[in-house]
C-alpha positions in Angstrom: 0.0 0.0 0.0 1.0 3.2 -0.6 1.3 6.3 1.6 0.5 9.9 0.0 1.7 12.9 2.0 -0.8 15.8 2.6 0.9 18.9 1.4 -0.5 21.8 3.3 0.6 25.6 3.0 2.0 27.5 6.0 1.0 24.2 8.1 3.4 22.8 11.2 4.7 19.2 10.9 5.9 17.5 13.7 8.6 15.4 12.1 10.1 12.3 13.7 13.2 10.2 11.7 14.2 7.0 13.3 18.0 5.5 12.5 17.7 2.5 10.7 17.2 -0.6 13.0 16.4 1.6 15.8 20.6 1.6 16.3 22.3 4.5 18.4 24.0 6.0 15.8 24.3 9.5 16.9 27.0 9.4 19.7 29.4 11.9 19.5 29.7 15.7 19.7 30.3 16.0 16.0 27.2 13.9 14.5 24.7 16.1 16.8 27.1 19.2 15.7 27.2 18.2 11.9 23.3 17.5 12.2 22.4 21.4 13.3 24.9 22.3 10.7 22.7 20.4 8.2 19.2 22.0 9.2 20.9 25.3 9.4 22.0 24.8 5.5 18.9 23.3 4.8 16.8 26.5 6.4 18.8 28.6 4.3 18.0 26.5 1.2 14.1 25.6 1.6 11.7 28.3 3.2 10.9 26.8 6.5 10.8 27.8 10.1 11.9 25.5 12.8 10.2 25.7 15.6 11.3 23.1 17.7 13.9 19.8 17.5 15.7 17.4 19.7 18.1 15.1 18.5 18.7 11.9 20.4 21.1 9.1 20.3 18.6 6.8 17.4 15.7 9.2 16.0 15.3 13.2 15.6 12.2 15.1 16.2 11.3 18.5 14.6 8.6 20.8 14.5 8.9 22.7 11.2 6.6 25.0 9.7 7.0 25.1 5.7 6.0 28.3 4.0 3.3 29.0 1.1 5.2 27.0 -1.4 7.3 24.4 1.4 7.1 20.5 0.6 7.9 18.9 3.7 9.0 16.0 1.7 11.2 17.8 0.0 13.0 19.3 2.7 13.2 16.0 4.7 14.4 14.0 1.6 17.8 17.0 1.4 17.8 16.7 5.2 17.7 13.1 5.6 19.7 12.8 2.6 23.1 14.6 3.1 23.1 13.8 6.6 23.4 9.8 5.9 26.2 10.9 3.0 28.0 12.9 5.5 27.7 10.0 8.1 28.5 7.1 6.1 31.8 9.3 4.6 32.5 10.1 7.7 32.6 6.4 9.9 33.5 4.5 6.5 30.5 3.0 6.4 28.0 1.7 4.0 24.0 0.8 4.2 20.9 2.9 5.6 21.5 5.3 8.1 17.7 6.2 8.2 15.2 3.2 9.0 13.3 4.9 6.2 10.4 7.5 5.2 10.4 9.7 8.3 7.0 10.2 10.3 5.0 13.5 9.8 1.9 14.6 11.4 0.2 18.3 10.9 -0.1 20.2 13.9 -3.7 21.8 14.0 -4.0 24.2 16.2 -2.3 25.9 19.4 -2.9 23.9 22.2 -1.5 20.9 20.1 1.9 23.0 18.9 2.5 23.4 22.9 2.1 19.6 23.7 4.2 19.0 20.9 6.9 21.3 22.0 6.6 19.7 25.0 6.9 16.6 24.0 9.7 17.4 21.7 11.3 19.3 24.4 10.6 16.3 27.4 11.7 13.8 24.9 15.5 13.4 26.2 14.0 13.3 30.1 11.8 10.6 29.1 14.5 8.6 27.6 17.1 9.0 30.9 19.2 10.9 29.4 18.9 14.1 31.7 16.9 15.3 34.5 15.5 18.4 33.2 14.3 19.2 29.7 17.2 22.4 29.2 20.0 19.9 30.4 19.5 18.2 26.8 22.3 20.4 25.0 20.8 19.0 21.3 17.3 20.6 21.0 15.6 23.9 21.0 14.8 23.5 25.2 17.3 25.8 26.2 16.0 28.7 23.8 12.2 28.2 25.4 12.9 27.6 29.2 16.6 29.5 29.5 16.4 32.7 27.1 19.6 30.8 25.5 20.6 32.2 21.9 19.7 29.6 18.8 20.0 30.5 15.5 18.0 27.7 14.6 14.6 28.5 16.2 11.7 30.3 14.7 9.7 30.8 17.9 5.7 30.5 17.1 3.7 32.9 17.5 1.8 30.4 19.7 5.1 31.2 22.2 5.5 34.7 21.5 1.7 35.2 23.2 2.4 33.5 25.9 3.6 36.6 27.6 5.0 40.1 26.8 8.8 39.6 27.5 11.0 36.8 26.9 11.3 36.2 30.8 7.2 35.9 30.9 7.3 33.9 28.3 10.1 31.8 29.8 7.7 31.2 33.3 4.6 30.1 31.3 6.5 27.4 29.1 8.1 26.4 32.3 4.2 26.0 33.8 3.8 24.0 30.8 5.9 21.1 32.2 5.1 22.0 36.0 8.9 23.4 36.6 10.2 26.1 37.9 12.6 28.1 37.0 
């Protein structure tokens, strides 16, 4: 059977692309590194916002927002794509990095882009690999609950009303997950 992706202008994807065989493939400073380094080229090449992202040790999740005339597919396929080249090239290796078509699903309306960000953001706690959500150094977590710079995030304007400073803002993420800051 085949699987048709809905294309829908200015709609939010959460996006989630699993290493093939489930295998922990990201492991060292440089893949996250050279992973940012590939959305960052990417956002300059397609017209998308990123919203959100966490990348973890077998499986990224993003929260992208195409434009007007975005394909999601097409901006996963470059994404997806010159990562596993740069991977494979890099370890010598040879085969699937990605266990295949990545996972998509449109984000509808405010209250789900939150829980998705939440999600996103929680994802690394959930997994053990820290104790609080902005301890994940590879996701946008920091930028929401810390104030910390990212060149990489287009904060929503979902976020953006959730208070009239950054620091506001900051407190009713926080409230989000029931943390303090």
């Amino acid at each position: 059977m085949k699987y048709y992706r809905i294309k829908c202008p200015n709609a939010a994807y959460h996006i989630t692309s699993r290493c093939n065989n489930k295998e922990f493939l990201f492991n060292r400073d440089c893949d996250f590194v050279r992973y940012l380094k590939t959305l960052s080229r990417c956002k300059e090449k397609y017209d998308f916002s990123l919203h959100d992202y966490t990348i973890m040790h077998n499986h990224v999740h993003l929260l992208i927002r195409v434009a007007d005339s975005g394909d999601v597919s097409r901006i996963m396929q470059s994404i997806n794509r010159q990562y596993a080249r740069w991977y494979n090239t890099h370890y010598e290796r040879k085969g699937h990095f990605w266990e295949g078509r990545f996972d998509s699903v449109i984000v509808t309306d405010d209250s789900q882009l939150l829980a998705v960000m939440r999600y996103i953001d929680y994802n690394a706690v959930r997994a053990g690999r820290c104790q609080h959500p902005a301890d994940w150094k590879y996701s946008g977590t920091r930028f929401y609950l810390n104030g910390e710079k990212n060149s990489l995030i287009d904060a929503p304007e979902t976020y953006i009303a959730l208070g009239p400073t950054d620091e506001s803002r900051q407190k009713a993420y926080a409230s989000i997950f029931a943390l303090s800051l």
